[in-house]
C-alpha positions in Angstrom: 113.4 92.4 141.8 111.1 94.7 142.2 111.4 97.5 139.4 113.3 96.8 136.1 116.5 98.5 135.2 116.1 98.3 131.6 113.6 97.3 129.0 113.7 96.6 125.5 113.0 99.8 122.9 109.4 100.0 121.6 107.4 97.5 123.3 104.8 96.5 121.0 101.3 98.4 122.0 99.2 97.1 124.5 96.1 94.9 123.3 92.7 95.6 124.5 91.4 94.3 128.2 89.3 91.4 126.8 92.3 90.1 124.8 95.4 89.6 126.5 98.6 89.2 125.1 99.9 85.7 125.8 103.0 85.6 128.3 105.5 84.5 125.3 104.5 87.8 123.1 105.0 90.4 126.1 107.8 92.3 125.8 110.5 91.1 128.2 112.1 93.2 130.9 115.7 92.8 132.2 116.1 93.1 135.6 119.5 93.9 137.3 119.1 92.0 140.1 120.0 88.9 138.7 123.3 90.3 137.2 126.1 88.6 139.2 129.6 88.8 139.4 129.9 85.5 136.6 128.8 87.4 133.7 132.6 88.8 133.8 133.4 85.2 132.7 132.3 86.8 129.2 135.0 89.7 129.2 137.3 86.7 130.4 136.5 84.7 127.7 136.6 87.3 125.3 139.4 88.6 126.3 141.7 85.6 126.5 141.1 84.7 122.4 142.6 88.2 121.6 145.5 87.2 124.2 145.8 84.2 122.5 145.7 85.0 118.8 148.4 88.0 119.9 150.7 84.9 121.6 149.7 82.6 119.1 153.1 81.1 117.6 152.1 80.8 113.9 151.5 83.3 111.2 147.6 83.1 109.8 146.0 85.8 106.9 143.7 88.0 109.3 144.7 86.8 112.7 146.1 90.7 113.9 143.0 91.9 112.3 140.8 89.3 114.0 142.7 89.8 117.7 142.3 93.9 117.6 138.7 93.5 116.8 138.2 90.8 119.8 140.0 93.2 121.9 137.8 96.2 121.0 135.3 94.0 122.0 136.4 92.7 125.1 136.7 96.8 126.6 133.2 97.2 125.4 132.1 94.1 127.0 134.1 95.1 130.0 132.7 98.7 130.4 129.3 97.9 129.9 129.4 95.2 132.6 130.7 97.7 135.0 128.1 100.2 134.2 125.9 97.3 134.9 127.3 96.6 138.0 127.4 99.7 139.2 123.6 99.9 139.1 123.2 96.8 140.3 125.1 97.8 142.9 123.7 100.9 143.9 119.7 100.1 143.4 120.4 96.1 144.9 122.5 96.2 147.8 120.9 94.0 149.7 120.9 91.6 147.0 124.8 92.2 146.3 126.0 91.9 149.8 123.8 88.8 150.3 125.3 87.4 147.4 129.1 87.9 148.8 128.4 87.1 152.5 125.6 84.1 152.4 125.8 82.7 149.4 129.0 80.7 149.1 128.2 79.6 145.7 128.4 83.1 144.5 130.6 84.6 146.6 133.1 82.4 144.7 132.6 83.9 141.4 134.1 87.0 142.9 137.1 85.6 141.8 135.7 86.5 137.9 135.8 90.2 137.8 139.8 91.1 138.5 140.3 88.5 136.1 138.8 90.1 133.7 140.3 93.5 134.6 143.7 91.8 134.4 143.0 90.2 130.6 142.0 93.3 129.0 144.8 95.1 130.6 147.1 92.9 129.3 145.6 93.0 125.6 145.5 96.8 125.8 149.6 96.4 125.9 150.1 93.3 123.4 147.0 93.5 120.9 146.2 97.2 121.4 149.0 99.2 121.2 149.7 99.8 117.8 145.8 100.8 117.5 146.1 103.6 120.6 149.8 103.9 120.8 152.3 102.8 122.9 152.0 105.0 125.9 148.6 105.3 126.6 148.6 101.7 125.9 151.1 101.2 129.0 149.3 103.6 131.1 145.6 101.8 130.6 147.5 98.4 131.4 149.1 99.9 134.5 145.9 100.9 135.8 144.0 97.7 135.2 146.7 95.8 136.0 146.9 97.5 139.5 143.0 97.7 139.8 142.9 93.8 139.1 145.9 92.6 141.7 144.4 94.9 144.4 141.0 93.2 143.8 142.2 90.0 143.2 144.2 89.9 146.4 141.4 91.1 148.3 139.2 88.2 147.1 142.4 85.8 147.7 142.1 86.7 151.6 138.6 87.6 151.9 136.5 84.6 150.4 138.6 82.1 152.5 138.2 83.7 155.3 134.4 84.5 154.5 134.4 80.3 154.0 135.9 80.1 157.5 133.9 82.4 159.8 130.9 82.7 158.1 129.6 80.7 155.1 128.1 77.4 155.6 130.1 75.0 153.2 131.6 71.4 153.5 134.6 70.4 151.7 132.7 66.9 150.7 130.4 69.1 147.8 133.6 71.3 147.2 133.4 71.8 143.2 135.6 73.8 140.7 134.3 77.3 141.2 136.3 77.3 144.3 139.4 77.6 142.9 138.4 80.7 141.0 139.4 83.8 143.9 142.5 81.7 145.0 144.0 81.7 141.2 143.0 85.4 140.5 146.8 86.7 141.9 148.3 83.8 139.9 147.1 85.8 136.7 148.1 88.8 137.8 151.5 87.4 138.4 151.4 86.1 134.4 150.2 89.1 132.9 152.2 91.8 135.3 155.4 90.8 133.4 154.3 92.2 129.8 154.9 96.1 131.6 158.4 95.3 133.4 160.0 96.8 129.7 158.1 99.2 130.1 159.2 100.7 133.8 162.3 102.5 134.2 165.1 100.4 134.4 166.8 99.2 138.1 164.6 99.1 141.2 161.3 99.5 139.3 162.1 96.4 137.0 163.1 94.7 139.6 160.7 95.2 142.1 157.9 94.3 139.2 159.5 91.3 138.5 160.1 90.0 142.4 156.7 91.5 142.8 155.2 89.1 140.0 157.3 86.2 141.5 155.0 86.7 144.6 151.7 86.4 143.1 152.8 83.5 141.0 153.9 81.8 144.0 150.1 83.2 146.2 148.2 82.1 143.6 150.1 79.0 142.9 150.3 77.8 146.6 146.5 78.7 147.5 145.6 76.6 144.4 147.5 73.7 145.2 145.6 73.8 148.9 142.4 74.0 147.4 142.8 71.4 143.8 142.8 68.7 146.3 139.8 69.6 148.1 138.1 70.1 145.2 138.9 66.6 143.5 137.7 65.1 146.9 134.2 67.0 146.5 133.9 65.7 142.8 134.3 62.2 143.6 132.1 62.3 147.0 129.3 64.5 145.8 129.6 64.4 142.2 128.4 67.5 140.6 124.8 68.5 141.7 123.6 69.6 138.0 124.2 69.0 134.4 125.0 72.8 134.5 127.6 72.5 136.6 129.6 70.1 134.1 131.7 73.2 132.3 133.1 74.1 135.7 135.2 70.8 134.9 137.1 73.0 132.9 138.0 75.9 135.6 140.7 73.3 136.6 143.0 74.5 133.0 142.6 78.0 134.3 145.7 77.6 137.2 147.3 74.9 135.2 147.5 76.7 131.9 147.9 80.3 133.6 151.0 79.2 135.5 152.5 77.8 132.1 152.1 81.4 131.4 153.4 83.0 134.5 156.7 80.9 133.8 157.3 81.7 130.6 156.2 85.5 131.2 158.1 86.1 133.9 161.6 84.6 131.8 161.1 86.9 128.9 160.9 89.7 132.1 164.2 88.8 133.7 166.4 89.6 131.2 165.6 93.3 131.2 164.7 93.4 134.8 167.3 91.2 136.4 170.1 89.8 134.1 171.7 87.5 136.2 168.3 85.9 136.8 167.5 85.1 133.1 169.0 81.5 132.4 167.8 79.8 135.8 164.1 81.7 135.0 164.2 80.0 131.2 165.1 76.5 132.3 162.2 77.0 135.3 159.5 78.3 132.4 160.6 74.9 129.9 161.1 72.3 133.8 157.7 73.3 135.4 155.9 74.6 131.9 155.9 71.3 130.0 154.9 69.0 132.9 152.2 71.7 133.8 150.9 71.2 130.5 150.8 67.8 130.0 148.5 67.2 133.5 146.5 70.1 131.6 146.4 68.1 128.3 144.9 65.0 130.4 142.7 66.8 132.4 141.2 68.8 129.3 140.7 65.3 127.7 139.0 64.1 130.7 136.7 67.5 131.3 135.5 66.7 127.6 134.2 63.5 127.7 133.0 64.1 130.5 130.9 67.1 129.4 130.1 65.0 126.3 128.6 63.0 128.5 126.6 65.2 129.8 125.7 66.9 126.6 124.0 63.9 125.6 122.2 63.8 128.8 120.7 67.2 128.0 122.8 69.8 129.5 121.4 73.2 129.6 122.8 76.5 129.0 124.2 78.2 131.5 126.8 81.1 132.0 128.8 78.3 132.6 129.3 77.2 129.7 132.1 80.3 130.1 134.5 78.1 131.6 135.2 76.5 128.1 136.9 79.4 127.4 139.3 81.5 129.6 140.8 78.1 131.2 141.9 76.2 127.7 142.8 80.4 126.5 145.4 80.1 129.0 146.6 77.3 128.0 147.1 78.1 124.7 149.0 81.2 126.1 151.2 78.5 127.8 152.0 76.2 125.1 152.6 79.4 122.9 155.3 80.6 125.6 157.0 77.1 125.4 157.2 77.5 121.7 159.0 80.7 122.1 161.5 79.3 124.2 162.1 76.1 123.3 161.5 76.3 119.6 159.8 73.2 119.4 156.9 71.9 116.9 155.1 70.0 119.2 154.6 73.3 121.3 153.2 75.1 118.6 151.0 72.4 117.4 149.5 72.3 120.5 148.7 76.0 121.0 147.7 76.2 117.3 144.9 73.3 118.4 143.9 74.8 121.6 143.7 78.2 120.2 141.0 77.0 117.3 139.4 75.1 120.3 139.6 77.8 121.9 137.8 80.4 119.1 135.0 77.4 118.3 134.2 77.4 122.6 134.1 81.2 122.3 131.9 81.5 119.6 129.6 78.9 120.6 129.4 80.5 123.9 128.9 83.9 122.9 126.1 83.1 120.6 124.4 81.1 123.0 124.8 84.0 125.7 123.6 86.5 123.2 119.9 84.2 122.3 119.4 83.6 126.1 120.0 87.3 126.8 117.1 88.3 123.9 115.2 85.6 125.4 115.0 86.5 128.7 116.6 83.5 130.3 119.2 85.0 132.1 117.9 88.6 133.2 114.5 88.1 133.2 111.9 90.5 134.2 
């Protein structure tokens, strides 16, 4: 672009005309242009291990300690992307609305940001209460919550319909970053549930809960008309780049997150609707389990395969976000079974996810953090 946005403090000074400072030693400028709606993947991400340590079914020295500080985190990340955005938006609007109307592979990752809105919300209520309180806990969530739903069923809608009338796509290189605005309403449908206690009881409660039932059921549905399209691409076109290898993983994100939704929206009909509560327990344990199981042999598969293309030199990318949110909500999942069921096996499973989940994270963020100081993914 064609003016930075921000530069690093104290540049070192400027050498004389007749001896130029090599390109490597200049002092790297980050340019706003190039910041696109993925790099919410890292509040995602972030957000999801807090989540997860919070649903996490087994007692560990440090773990409330080690969730409130990924939380705090997660709202930093979170507002400092938006103030990002929002200048992004303002000084590259050309850029911004070419990226949503004619780039297909970018619109998609609109799907990322109410997301993101929704998994901090929901951490605000279960991680951050007891560090802000209870009420304005409720009230932040409510907000986000409501910011993220109205966003997410706005991308739902409009990137199909963008993929129908106007973007240039075919279904034979379809790949796993489609499936990321169709799935944004099924996590507002899992994480809606936490505030039903929260509402006053009768109508409210109810209409919450039948609300949440809807976007489990949008998100759900528009997933399973897109998951086949999406395998079909895979095997036809294969993935174009090594880089692309991560998005593998995007397919946990539905599979996982509705696990959730189950097993969130159980623990809400009891206070919401009574009557409702057995037949919504026996669905969260009928569909959960099975859910999980296709998730446990597709995150199997989406490993080897990105061990395979680890050792074929697979770069870093902001891809490499998808090894988190997606097996985050499937710890989430396996950590609602456990509640309901009781059973080891359920436990076991989230415990193993969830430290896959924190090594993926880490790995990640460290990564992100060198290529940022590098200037390899805003680069001036």
């Amino acid at each position: 672009m064609a003016s930075p946005v921000l530069t690093q403090p104290s540049p070192a000074p400027l050498a004389p005309a007749s001896h130029p400072v090599p390109a490597a030693a200049r002092p790297r400028r980050i340019h706003l242009g190039g910041l696109g709606p993925n790099f919410y993947a890292a509040v995602m991400g972030t957000g999801i291990v807090a989540n997860g340590a919070a649903a996490l079914p087994v007692a560990l020295p440090g773990l409330t300690v080690f969730a409130r500080a990924v939380w705090v985190l997660s709202c930093v990340l979170l507002v400092v992307l938006m103030a990002a955005r929002a200048v992004h938006l303002t000084r590259h609007r050309a850029a911004a609305r070419a990226q949503l109307l004619e780039q297909p592979a970018t619109a998609v990752l609109y799907g990322c940001p109410p997301m993101a809105l929704l998994a901090v919300g929901f951490g605000t209520l279960t991680v951050g209460a007891p560090l802000i309180g209870t009420g304005p806990a409720v009230a932040a969530d409510l907000v986000l919550w409501s910011a993220g739903t109205l966003y997410a069923l706005a991308v739902a809608a409009g990137i199909p319909a963008l993929m129908i009338t106007r973007h240039r796509v075919s279904v034979l290189r379809a790949d796993p970053t489609w499936l990321l605005p169709v799935v944004a309403p099924l996590v507002a449908g899992a994480l809606g549930p936490a505030l039903v206690p929260h509402l006053p009881a009768g109508t409210p409660r109810a209409a919450m809960l039948y609300g949440c039932y809807a976007l489990f059921g949008a998100g759900l549905l528009g997933v399973l008309a897109v998951l086949p399209v999406v395998f079909a691409g895979l095997v036809h076109s294969k993935l174009p780049a090594l880089v692309l290898t991560p998005t593998l993983f995007l397919v946990l994100g539905p599979l996982g997150q509705s696990a959730t939704a189950v097993n969130q929206l159980a623990d809400a009909a009891r206070p919401a609707v009574p009557g409702l509560g057995p037949s919504a327990l026996h669905l969260a344990v009928l569909f959960g389990a099975p859910v999980l199981g296709f998730g446990v042999l597709w995150l199997l598969l989406a490993a080897g395969l990105n061990l395979r293309a680890w050792r074929a030199g697979m770069p870093f990318g902001m891809t490499w976000w998808a090894f988190t949110f997606p097996v985050g909500t499937m710890v989430t999942g396996a950590a609602g079974l456990a509640r309901h069921t009781g059973f080891a096996g359920f436990t076991a499973l989230a415990a193993g996810l969830f430290a896959l989940l924190v090594a993926a994270w880490a790995v990640t963020g460290v990564r992100t953090v060198g290529a940022l100081a590098g200037g390899r993914l805003l680069a001036g």
